[in-house]
BAMARRO-920334 format. One record per residue (C-alpha): residue in three letters; x, y, z. Coordinates in steps of 0.2 Angstrom, whole numbers, padded with zeros to 4 digits, always signed. Layout:
! residues N
ALAXYZ...
END
This chain:
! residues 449
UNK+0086+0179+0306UNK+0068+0176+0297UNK+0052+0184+0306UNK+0042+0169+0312UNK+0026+0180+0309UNK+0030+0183+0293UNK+0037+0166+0289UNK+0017+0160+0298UNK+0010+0171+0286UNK+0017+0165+0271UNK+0012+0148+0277UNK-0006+0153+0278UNK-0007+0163+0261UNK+0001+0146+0252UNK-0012+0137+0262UNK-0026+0148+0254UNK-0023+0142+0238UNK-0019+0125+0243UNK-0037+0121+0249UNK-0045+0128+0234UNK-0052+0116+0222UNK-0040+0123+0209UNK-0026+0128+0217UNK-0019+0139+0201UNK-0034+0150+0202UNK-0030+0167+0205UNK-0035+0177+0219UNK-0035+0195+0223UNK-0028+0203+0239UNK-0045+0206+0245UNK-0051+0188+0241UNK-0035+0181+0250UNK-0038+0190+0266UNK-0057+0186+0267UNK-0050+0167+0268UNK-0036+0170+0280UNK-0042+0172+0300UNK-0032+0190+0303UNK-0035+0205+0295UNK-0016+0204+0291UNK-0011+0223+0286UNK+0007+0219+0279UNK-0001+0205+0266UNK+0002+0214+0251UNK+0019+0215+0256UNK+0021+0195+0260UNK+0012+0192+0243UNK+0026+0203+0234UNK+0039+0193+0243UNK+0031+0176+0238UNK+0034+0182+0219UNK+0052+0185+0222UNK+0055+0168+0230UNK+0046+0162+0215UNK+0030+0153+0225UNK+0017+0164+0218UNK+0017+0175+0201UNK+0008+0192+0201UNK-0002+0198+0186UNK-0015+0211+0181UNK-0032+0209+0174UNK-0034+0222+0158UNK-0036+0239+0171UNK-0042+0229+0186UNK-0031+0223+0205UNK-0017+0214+0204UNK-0020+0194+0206UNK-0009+0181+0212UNK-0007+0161+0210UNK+0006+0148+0212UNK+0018+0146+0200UNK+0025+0130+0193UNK+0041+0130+0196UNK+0051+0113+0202UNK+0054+0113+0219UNK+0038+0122+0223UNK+0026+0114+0232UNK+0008+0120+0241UNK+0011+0118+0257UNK+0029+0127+0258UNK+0039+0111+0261UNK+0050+0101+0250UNK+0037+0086+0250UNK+0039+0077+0233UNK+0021+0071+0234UNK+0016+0087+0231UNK+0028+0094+0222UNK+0022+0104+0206UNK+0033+0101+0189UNK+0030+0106+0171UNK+0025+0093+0161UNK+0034+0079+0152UNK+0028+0069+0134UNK+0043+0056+0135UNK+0036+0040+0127UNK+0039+0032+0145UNK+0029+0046+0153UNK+0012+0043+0161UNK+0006+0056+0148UNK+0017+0051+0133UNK+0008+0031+0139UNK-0010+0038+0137UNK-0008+0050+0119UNK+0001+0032+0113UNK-0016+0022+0117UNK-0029+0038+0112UNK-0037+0032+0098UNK-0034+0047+0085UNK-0018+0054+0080UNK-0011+0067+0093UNK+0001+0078+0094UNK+0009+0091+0104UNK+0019+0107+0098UNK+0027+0121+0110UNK+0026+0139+0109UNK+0043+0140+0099UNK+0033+0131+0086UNK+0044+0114+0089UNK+0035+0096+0092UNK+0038+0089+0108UNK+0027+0071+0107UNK+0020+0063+0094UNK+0010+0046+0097UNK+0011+0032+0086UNK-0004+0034+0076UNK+0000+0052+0072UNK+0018+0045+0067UNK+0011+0034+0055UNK+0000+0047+0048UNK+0013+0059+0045UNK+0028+0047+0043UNK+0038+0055+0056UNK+0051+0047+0066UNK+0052+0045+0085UNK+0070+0049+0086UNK+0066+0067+0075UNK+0051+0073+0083UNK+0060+0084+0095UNK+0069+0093+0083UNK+0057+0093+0070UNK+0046+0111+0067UNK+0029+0107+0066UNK+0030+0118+0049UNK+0041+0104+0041UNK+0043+0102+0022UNK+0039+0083+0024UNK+0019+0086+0026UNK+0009+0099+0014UNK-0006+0104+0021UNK-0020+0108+0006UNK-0038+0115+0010UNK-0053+0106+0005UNK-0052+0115-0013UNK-0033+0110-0016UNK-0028+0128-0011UNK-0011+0125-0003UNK-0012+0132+0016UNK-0003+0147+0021UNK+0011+0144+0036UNK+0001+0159+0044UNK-0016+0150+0041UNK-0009+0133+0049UNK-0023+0127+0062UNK-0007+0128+0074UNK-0002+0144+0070UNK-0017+0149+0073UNK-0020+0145+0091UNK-0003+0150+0095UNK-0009+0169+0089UNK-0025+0169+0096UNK-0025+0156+0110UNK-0042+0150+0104UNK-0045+0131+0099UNK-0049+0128+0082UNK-0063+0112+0080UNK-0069+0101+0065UNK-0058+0107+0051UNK-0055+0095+0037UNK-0038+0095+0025UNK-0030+0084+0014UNK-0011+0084+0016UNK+0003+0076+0006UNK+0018+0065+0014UNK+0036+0067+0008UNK+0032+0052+0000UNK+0021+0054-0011UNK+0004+0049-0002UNK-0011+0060+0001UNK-0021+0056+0017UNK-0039+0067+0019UNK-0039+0071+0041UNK-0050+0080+0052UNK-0041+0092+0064UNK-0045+0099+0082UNK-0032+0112+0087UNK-0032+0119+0106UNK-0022+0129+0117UNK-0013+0123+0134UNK-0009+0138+0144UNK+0004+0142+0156UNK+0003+0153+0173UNK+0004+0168+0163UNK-0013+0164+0153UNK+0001+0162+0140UNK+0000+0147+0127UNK+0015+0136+0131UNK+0007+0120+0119UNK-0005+0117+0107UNK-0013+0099+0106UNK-0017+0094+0089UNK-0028+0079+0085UNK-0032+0071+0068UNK-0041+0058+0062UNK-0037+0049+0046UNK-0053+0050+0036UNK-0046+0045+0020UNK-0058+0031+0019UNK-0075+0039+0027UNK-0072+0051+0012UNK-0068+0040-0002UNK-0085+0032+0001UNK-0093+0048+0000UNK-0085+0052-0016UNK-0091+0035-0024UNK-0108+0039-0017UNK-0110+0060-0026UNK-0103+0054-0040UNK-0112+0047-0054UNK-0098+0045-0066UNK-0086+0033-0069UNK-0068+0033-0079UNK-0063+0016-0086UNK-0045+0017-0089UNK-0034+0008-0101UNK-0014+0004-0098UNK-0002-0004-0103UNK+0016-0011-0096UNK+0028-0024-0107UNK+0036-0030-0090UNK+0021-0032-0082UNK+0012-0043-0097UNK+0028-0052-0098UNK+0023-0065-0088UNK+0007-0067-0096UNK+0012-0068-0113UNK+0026-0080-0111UNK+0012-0093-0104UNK+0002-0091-0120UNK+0006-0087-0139UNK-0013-0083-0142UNK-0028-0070-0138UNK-0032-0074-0119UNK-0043-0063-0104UNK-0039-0062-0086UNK-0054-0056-0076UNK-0052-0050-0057UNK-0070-0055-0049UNK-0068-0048-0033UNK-0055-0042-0019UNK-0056-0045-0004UNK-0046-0036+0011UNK-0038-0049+0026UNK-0037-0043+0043UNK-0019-0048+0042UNK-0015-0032+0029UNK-0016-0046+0014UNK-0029-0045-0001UNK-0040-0061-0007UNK-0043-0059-0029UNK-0054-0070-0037UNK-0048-0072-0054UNK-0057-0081-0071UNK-0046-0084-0083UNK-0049-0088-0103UNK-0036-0097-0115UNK-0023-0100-0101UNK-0020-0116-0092UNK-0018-0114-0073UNK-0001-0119-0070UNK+0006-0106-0082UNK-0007-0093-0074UNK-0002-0096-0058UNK+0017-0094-0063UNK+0013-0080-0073UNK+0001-0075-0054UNK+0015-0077-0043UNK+0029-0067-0055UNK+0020-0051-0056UNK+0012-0050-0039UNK+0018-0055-0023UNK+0009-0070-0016UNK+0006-0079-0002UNK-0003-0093-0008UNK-0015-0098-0021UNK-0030-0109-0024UNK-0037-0118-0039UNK-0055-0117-0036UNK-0062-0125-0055UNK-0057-0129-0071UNK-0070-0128-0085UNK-0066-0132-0104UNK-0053-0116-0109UNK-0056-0107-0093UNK-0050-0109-0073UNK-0054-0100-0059UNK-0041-0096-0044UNK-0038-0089-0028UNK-0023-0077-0025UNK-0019-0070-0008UNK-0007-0056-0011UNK+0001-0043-0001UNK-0007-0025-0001UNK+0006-0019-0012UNK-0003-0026-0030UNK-0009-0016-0044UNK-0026-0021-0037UNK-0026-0013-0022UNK-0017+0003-0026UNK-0035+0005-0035UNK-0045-0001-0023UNK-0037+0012-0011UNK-0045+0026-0020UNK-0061+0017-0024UNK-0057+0011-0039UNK-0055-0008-0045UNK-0045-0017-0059UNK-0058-0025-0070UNK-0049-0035-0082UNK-0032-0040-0092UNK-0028-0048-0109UNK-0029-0046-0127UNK-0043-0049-0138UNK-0030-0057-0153UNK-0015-0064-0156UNK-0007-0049-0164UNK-0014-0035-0154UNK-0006-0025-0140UNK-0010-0033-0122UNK-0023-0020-0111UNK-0026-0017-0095UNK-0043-0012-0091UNK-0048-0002-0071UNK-0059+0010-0067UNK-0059+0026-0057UNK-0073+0035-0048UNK-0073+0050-0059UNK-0069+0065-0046UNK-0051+0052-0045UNK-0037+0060-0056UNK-0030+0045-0065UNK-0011+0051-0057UNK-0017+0047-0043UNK-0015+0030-0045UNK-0002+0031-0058UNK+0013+0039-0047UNK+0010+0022-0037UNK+0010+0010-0049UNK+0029+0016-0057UNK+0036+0014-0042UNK+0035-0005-0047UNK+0032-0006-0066UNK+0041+0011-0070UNK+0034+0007-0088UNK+0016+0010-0087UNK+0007+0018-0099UNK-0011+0028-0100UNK-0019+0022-0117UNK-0035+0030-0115UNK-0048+0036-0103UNK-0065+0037-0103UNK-0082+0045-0092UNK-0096+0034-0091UNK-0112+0032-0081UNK-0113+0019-0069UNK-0126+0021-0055UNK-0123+0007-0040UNK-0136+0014-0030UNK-0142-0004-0020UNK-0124-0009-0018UNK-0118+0009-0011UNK-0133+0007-0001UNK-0127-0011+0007UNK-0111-0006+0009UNK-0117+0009+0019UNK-0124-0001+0033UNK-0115-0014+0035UNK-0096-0016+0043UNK-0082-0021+0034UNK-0077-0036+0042UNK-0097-0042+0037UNK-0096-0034+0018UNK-0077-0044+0015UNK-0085-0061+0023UNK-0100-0060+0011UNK-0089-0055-0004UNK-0077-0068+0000UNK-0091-0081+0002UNK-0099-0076-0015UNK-0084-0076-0026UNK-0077-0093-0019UNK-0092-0102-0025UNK-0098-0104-0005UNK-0114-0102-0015UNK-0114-0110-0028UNK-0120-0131-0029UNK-0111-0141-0029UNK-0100-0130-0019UNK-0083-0126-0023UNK-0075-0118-0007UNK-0083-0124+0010UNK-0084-0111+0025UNK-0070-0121+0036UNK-0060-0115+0020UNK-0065-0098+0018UNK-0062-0096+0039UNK-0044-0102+0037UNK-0043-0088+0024UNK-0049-0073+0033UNK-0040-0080+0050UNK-0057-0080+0056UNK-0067-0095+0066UNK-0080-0105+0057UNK-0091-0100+0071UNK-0087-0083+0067UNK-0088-0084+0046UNK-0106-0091+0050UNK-0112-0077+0060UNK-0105-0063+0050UNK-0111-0071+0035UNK-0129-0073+0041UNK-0131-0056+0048UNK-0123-0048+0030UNK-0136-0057+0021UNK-0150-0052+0032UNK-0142-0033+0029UNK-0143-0036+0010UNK-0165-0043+0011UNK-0167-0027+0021UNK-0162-0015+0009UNK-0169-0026-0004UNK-0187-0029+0002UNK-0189-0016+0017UNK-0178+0002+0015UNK-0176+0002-0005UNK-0192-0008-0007UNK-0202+0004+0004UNK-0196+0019-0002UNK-0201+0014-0019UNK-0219+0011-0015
END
């Protein structure tokens, strides 16, 4: 038959712990009693059979007392009932999960990784980042083959340097680290990584929260803007001049004028073309480039100027996704061997680009490379303070002849092509051209007096 003043004492030492702020703060015995309303001689005692029935664990501080706190186990609750209300239970990531629901809708990549070094959740973002796959990620060591972790230098990072790793040795959060790691498919991604510990009622670490931001972009634009070089590339692909040499038996020269990024992941180029007529161009357009549509903006003795909207997939954009840009395509005679000229920041290796471009034009070709200076110093310095949507409005506008008189593509136009209002093409464009005059004629003009 159970004591009923020892089952009133249990009652009162759970309550202890139960009115405290943070009920998984341990106590001593000493600190125990001084809350409880009886001296209570037999405490110790209760506390050591509250550890066997699992309600509180006991540990010891480095040489000091002994301490004790509740534990965590299911059908443990604070106040020494079966209550599900207050029922403590170790935490779930499902997807469905009132924490897996809120790492989905954190704005950086996060993940989770257990103490057996085994991920547990991964939210969407971090899904894409990584290219894992929901149904894996259970089973999936976060040391996985499919991801390569490099330092800043290149230097391939050791398993044991691993920012998880780390905190699962030390239990000390890791903040503000920056890598570059390669995908099992090829791409590099640049993130910035925040490693810290969860621990368990032990002070062991039972998870590490990883979050990572993609910052790809952010350092791509500080490459353009340390680097004062540039390399102009030449290449060269039979199946991909095809088209173009079937629409003309002469010398002819395709300039790409600007590209311009859609909000709906498709790409706007402005093209001027020499020695081709704009049917076949646009045939010859459409056969080496996925398009969605296409738009003859003028025609002008031997030369025409269109409008492509192609997928993010193109040649062009492969470039722009490192900084780069595609500058031009022809040949200069009937006889000569067709060239495509693009240009690289020079810190840029030219396989970068190169490793994407065979996975559709398996044929391509490096003809020659060169370094050469080209300082952009005012267009950097627009580029830095104004947003993207703003920047791609104002490039769009420009290149489309919005500018131009007479001219050649209205703004209700341009607006059906960035799936944009015309209410809202006018007030980005006004604000990007008042960011412009204010690097013209107040920050670069003042620093220069």
């Amino acid at each position: 038959m159970n004591n009923p003043n020892q089952e009133l004492l249990e009652t009162d030492v759970v309550s202890v712990f139960a009115t405290l702020k943070n009920p998984f703060v341990p106590l001593t015995a000493a600190e125990i009693r001084t809350k409880l309303d009886e001296e209570y001689p037999q405490l110790e005692q209760c506390l050591d059979e509250l550890v066997e029935k699992n309600v509180l664990s006991c540990k010891r501080i480095e040489d000091g007392p002994r301490v004790w706190l509740p534990t965590l186990s299911a059908g443990t609750s604070l106040s020494g009932t079966d209550k599900t209300d207050t029922q403590l239970s170790p935490p779930t990531f499902e997807s469905n999960s009132l924490a897996g629901r809120i790492f989905d809708a954190a704005p950086i990549s996060v993940m989770v990784v257990d103490d057996t070094g085994t991920i547990k959740f991964a939210n969407d973002r971090a899904e894409k980042t990584l290219t894992l796959k929901r149904t894996e990620e259970t089973a999936q060591p976060y040391l996985s083959p499919q991801v390569e972790l490099y330092d800043e230098d290149g230097t391939p990072i050791a398993d044991e340097n691993h920012p998880v790793t780390r905190v699962l040795k030390t239990g000390e959060a890791h903040f503000g680290e920056e890598y570059w790691l390669k995908r099992h498919d090829g791409r590099e991604r640049w993130v910035l990584c925040n490693a810290a510990p969860v621990f368990d009622t032990e002070g062991n670490v039972e998870y590490v929260v990883l979050g990572f931001e993609d910052t790809t972009a952010m350092k791509q634009r500080e490459e353009k803007l340390t680097s004062d070089q540039w390399r102009v590339l030449e290449l060269y692909s039979e199946e991909l001049f095809e088209p173009f040499e079937q629409a003309t038996d002469g010398s002819y020269q395709i300039t790409i004028d600007e590209m311009t990024p859609c909000c709906d992941e498709t790409t706007l180029q402005y093209i001027t073309a020499a020695n081709i007529p704009p049917k076949q161009l646009i045939d010859a357009c459409r056969r080496c480039c996925p398009t969605q549509s296409v738009r003859l903006l003028s025609t002008e003795d031997n030369q025409c100027r269109i409008e492509l909207k192609v997928t993010s997939s193109s040649i062009g954009q492969t470039f722009e996704d490192v900084g780069g840009t595609v500058r031009s395509l022809g040949k200069d005679d009937p006889t000569s061997v067709p060239t495509l000229l693009a240009e690289l920041p020079g810190n840029i290796e030219p396989r970068t680009v190169l490793e994407q471009i065979r996975e559709h034009y398996p044929d391509i070709e490096l003809k020659a490379q060169e370094l050469r200076y080209t300082p952009r110093l005012l267009y950097h310095a627009v580029e830095d303070t104004m947003t993207d949507r703003k920047l791609s409005i104002l490039q769009t506008a420009y290149h489309a002849g919005y500018f131009e008189t007479p001219r050649t593509s209205t703004g209700n136009e341009l607006a059906d092509q960035l799936n944009i209002t015309r209410q809202t093409f006018n007030q980005h464009l006004r604000k990007a051209q008042q960011a412009v005059f204010e690097q013209l004629f107040e920050a670069s003009g003042g620093d220069a007096r």
